[in-house]
C-alpha positions in Angstrom: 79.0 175.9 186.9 78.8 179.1 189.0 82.0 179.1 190.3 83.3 178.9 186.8 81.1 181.7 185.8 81.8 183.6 188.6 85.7 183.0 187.4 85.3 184.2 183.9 83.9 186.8 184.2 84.9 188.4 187.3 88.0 188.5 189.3 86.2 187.5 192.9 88.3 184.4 192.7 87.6 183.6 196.6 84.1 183.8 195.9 84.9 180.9 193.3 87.3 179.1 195.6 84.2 178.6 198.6 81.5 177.6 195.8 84.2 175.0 194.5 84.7 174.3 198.4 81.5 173.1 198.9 80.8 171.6 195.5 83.7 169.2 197.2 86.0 169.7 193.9 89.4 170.0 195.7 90.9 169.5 192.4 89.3 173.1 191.1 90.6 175.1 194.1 93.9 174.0 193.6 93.8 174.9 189.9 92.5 178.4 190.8 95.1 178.7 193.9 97.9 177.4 191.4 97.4 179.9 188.9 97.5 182.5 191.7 100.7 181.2 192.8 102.1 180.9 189.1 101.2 184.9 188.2 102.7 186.2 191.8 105.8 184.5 190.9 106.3 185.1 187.3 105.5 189.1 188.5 107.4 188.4 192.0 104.5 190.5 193.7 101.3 188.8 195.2 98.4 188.5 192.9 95.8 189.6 192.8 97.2 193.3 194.3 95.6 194.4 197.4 93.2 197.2 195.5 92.1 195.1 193.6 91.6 191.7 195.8 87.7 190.4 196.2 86.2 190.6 199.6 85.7 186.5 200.0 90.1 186.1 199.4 90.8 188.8 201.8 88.9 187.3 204.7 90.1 183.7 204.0 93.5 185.3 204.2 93.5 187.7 206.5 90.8 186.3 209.2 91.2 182.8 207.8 90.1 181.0 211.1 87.2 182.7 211.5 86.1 182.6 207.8 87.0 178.3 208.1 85.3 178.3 210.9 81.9 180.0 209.2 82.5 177.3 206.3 83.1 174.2 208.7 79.8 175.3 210.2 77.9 174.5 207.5 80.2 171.9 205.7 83.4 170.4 207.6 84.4 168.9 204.6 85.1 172.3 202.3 86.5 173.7 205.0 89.0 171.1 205.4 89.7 171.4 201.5 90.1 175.6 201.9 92.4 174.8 204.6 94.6 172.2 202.6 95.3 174.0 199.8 95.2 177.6 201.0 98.1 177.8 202.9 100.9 177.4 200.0 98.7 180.4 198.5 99.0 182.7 201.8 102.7 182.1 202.7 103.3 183.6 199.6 101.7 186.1 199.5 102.7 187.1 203.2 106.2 186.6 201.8 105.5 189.6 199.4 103.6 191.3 201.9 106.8 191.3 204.1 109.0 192.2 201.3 106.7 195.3 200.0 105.6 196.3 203.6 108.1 199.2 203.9 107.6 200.7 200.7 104.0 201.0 200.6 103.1 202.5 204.0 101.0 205.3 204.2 101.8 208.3 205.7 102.1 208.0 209.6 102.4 204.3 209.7 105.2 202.4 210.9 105.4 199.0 209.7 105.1 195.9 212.0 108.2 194.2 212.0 111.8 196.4 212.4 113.9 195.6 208.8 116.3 193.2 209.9 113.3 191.2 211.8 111.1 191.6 208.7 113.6 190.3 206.4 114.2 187.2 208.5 110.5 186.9 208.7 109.7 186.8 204.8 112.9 184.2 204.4 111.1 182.4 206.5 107.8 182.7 204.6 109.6 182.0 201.6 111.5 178.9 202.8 108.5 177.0 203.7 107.0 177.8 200.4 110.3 176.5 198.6 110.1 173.2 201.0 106.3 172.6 199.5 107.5 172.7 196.1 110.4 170.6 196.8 108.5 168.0 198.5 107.4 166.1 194.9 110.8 165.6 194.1 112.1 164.4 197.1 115.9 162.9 196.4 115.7 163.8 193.2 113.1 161.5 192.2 109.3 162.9 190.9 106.5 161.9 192.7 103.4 163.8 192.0 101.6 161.2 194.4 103.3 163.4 197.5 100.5 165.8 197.4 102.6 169.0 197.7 100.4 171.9 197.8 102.6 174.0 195.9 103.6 173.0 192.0 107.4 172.0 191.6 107.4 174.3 188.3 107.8 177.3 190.2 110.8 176.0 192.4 113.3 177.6 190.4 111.5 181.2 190.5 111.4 180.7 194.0 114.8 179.8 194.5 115.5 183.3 192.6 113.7 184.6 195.6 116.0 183.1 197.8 118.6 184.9 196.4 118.4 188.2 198.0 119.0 186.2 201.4 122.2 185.0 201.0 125.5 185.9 201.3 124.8 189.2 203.3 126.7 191.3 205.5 124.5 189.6 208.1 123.2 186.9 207.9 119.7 186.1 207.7 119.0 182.7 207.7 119.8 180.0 209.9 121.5 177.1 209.5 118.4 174.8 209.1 117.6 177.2 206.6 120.6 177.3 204.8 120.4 173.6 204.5 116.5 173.6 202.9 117.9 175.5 200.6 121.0 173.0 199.7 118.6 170.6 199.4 115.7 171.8 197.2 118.4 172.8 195.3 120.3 169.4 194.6 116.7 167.8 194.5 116.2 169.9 191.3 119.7 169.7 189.9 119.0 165.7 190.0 115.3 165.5 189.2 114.6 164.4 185.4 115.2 166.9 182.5 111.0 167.2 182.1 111.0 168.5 185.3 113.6 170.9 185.6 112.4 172.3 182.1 109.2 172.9 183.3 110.8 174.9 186.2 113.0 176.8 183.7 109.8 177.7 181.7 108.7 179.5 184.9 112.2 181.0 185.7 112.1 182.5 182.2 108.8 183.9 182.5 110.0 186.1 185.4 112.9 187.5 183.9 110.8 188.3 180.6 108.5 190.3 183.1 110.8 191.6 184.9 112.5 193.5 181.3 109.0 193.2 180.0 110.0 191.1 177.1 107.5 189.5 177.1 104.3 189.9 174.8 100.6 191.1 175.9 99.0 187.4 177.0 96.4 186.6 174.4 93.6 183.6 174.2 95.9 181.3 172.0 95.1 178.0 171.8 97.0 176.8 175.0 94.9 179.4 177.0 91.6 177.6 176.1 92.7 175.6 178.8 90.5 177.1 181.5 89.7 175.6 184.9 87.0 173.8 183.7 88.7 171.0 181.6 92.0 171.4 183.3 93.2 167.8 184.3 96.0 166.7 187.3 98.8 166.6 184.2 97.9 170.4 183.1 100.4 172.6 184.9 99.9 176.2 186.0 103.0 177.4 185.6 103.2 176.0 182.0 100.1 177.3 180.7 101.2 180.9 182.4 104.7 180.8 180.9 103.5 179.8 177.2 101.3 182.7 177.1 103.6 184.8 178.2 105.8 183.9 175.0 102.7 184.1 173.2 102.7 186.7 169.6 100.5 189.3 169.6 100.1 188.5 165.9 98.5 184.9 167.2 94.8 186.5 168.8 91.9 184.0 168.4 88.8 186.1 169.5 87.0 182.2 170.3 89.8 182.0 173.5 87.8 182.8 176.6 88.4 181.0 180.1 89.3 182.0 183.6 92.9 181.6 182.6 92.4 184.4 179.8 90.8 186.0 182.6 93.9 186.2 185.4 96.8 186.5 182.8 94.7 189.6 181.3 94.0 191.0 185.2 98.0 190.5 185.8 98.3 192.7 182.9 98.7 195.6 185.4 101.5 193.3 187.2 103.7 193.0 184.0 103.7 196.9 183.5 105.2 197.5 186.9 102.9 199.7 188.7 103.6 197.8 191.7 106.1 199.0 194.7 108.5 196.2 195.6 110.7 196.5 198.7 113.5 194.6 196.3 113.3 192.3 193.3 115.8 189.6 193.1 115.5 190.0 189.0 117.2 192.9 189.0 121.0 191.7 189.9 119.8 189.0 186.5 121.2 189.9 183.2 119.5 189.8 180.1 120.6 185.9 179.0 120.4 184.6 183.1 119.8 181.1 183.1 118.6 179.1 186.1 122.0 177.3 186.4 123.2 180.5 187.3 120.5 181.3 189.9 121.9 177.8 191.3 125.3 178.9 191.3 124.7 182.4 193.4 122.8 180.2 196.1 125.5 177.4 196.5 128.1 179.5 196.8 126.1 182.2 199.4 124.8 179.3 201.3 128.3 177.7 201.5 130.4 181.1 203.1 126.9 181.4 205.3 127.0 178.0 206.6 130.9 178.5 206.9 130.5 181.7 209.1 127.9 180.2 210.9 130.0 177.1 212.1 132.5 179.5 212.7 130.4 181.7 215.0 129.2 178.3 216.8 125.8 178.1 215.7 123.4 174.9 215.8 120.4 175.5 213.9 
């Protein structure tokens, strides 16, 4: 009950992820760390933005074995459950962390990683994220009983991320890489139509963001679903994407719920105040569809994994 509270009405979501932690609900910090996920990639930036980010997230992300260790001390057993579902969560965000590193230094800093070294480390980043959300639909075939930690729905936003990685003057991915891709991508092109559509709900949601179609999120009826009576079926990405679409003319002052709460705090996200080192929506036009996404990637991965045969590589 305080961890929803503290949800609600606040934005100190790691504070809410350790009380659910050690109220042993694994099921609540994955709904809280899926929404995160769902709102970074439907605004491509990490969420929530680093001014604004509560001190309990940025220590389980940033010092994370020293905050697990603090929580194993006094419960093994919510530490375990922190470290499960975290790491989807913080590969992420240290994928958008790479990406916007260069752009948001302060003066007299110099950032961590040279470019070309940088870029290679948030395709890796990204990759491993795209092989979690992958993993449910393994040969093309759902099975939620995997336990991926990061929601399939978001694969084809992610593969969008992808995009910017391939098919580049040099090349930036290896050839393991390249074939992860190839197969999350024929994995998804294969999986049934549910699937796929609820993956195109959250590739649309980007692009609307990106152009800022989309409407100011309001507590309709599909927003009442908050953390608290979300079930294993509800998906994130789903509940994220149809608010998104939601009218304005469509406000019910009764909506309340942590996932009012985050849409409404990602408000700032939608109107672009955030500094991207690059945002693969961009090169999209106006009527992209994810088949076209899957296009650019098959035929960047196939001259990159031809150039890379050529030039004798093995992984």
């Amino acid at each position: 009950r305080y961890a929803e509270t503290i949800t609600e009405n606040s934005d100190r979501y790691g504070t809410a992820l350790m009380y659910y932690a050690c109220a042993h609900r694994p099921e609540k910090v994955k709904d809280i760390l899926d929404l995160l996920i769902s709102l970074s990639l439907v605004h491509s930036s990490a969420f929530p933005p680093s001014s604004s980010i509560d001190r309990n997230l940025l220590a389980l992300l940033n010092q994370t074995e020293v905050s697990l260790a603090q929580v194993g001390h006094r419960d093994r057993e919510a530490a375990n459950i922190l470290h499960m579902y975290l790491t989807g969560y913080a590969t992420l965000r240290n994928f958008y962390n790479l990406r916007d590193e260069g752009v948001n230094l302060k003066d007299g800093k110099k950032p961590t990683l040279r470019p070309a070294a940088s870029k290679k480390a948030a395709a890796s980043a990204l990759i491993a994220v795209i092989n979690s959300a992958a993993d449910n639909i393994h040969g093309g075939l759902y099975d939620a009983n995997r336990g991926s930690i990061v929601q399939v729905d978001g694969l084809l936003a992610l593969l969008g991320e992808a995009t910017v990685f391939v098919n580049q003057s040099r090349q930036i991915l290896s050839l393991r890489q390249c074939f992860d891709l190839l197969k999350a991508i024929e994995d998804l092109q294969t999986v049934t139509s549910r699937v796929y559509e609820q993956c195109d709900d959250c590739f649309r949601s980007a692009l609307d963001a990106a152009s800022n179609r989309s409407k100011t999120p309001v507590p309709s009826n599909l927003l009442k679903k908050t953390i608290s009576n979300m079930t294993s079926s509800s998906s994130a990405f789903s509940l994220v994407s149809a608010s998104m679409s939601t009218s304005s003319s469509s406000k019910d002052d009764r909506g309340s719920g942590v996932m009012v709460k985050m849409i409404n705090d990602a408000e700032g996200l939608r109107k672009d105040n955030v500094k991207r080192g690059w945002d693969w929506r961009d090169g999209m036009s106006r009527g992209a569809k994810g088949q076209d996404v899957l296009k650019i990637l098959r035929l960047g991965l196939a001259k990159d994994i031809a150039r890379a045969w050529v030039e004798g590589a093995n992984t």
